[in-house]
N, C-alpha and C positions, 0 to 999 in steps of 0.2 A: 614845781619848785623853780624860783629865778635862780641864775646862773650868773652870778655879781662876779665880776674880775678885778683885781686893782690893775695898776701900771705894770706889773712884772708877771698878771696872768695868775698869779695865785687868787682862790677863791677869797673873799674879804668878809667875814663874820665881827659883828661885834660882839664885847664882852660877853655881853647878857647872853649870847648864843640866840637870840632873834635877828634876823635879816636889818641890816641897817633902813630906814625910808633914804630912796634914795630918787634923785629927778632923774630920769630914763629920755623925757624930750630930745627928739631928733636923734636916739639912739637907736630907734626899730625895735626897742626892748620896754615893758610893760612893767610899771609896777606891781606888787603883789599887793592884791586890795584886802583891806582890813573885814575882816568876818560883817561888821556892821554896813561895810561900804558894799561886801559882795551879796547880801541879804539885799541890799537896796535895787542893786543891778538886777537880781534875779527877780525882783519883783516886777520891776519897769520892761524886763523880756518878758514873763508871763502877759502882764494888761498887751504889751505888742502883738504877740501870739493871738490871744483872743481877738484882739479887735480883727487883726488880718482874716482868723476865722470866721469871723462874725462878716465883713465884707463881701468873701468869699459863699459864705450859705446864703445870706440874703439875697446876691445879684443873679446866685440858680436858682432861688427858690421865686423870685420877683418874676425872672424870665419865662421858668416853667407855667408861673400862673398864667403869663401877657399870653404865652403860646399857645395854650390850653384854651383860654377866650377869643383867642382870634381862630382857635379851629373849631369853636362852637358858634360863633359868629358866622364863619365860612361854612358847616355843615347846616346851619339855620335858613339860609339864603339860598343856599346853593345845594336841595338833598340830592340831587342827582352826580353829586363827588363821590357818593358812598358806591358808586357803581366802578369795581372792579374791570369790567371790560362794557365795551357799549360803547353810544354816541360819544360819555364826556365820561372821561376815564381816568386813569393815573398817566400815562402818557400823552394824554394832552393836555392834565395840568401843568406837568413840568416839561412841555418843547416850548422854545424859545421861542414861538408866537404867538406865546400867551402873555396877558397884558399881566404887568407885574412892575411894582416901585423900584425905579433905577435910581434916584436922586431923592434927596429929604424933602424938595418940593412937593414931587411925586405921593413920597411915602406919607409925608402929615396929611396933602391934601384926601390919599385912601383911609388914614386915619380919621379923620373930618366924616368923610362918606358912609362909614360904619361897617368899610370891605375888611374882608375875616385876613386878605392876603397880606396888608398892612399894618394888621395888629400882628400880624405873625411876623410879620419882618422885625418891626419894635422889637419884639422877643427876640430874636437871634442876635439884633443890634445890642440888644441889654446883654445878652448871654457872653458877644464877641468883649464890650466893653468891662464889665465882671473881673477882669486879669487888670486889665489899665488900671482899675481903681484900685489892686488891690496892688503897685507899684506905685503908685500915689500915695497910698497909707505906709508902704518901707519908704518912701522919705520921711515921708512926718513923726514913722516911727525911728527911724536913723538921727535925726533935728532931735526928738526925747530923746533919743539915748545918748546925746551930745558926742554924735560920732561923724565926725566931719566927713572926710575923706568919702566914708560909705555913702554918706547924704550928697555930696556931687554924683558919686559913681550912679548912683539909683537912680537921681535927677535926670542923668545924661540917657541912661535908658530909657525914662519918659520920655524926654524928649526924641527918642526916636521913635516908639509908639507911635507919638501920637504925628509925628510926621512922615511917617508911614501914613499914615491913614490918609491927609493931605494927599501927598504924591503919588498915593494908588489912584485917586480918582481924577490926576489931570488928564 
């Protein structure tokens, strides 16, 4: 329920006993939306909701598949990974003098190659980018719901994302 004040602090009711419509701008205080207007809003959250959903299952379900192909790709080429201990093992795929895509150069050209190690990086890059995207769609979904303030705010943490990403690799 709004909490309307006049000048002297008493609550202000019109006649009719419905809340007057009153302009609240720059007050920090919100109108009370009309049943049809609040129907509208709760619709335009729902489609927001989904789609963020929909973002969200796709970029794990995209990643899981790339990841799944690049470890069939890499167990196709390479059966001797399946060996637990032995010459090539799980310790020596993951020490650090294994050859492995440090840079997107790197990575596309392993992707080019048809190496299982590159299609698998894809996937965790897909899996890592998966959140970005889905703060890209609350701006766009913040801009639909003609909610300023929030569509800077959200903006502004994009743009730290993604310059994070920048400045982790200089």
């Amino acid at each position: 329920m709004t909490d309307v004040t006049g000048p002297t602090g008493t609550p202000q009711q019109p006649a009719s006993g419905e809340p007057a419509p009153q302009d609240y701008r720059g007050s920090g205080r919100r109108r009370r939306l009309s049943p049809q207007e609040a129907l509208v809003m709760a619709q335009k959250v729902r489609r927001v909701e989904l789609a963020i959903s929909l973002v969200l299952r796709i970029g794990v379900v995209v990643s899981v598949v790339i990841i799944a192909a690049g470890l069939v790709v890499m167990l196709a080429h390479h059966a001797d990974y399946l060996a637990i201990r032995g010459p090539v093992s799980y310790e020596t795929l993951t020490s650090t003098s294994t050859p492995f895509p440090h840079s997107f150069a790197t990575l596309w050209h392993s992707i080019a190659q048809g190496e299982g190690q590159g299609i698998i990086l894809l996937g965790v890059l897909t899996l890592i980018l998966t959140p970005v995207l889905r703060v890209a769609v609350g701006v766009l979904s913040f801009v639909y719901e003609k909610d300023t303030p929030m569509a800077l705010v959200t903006l502004l943490v994009l743009a730290l994302l993604v310059g994070s990403f920048f400045l982790a690799g200089a």
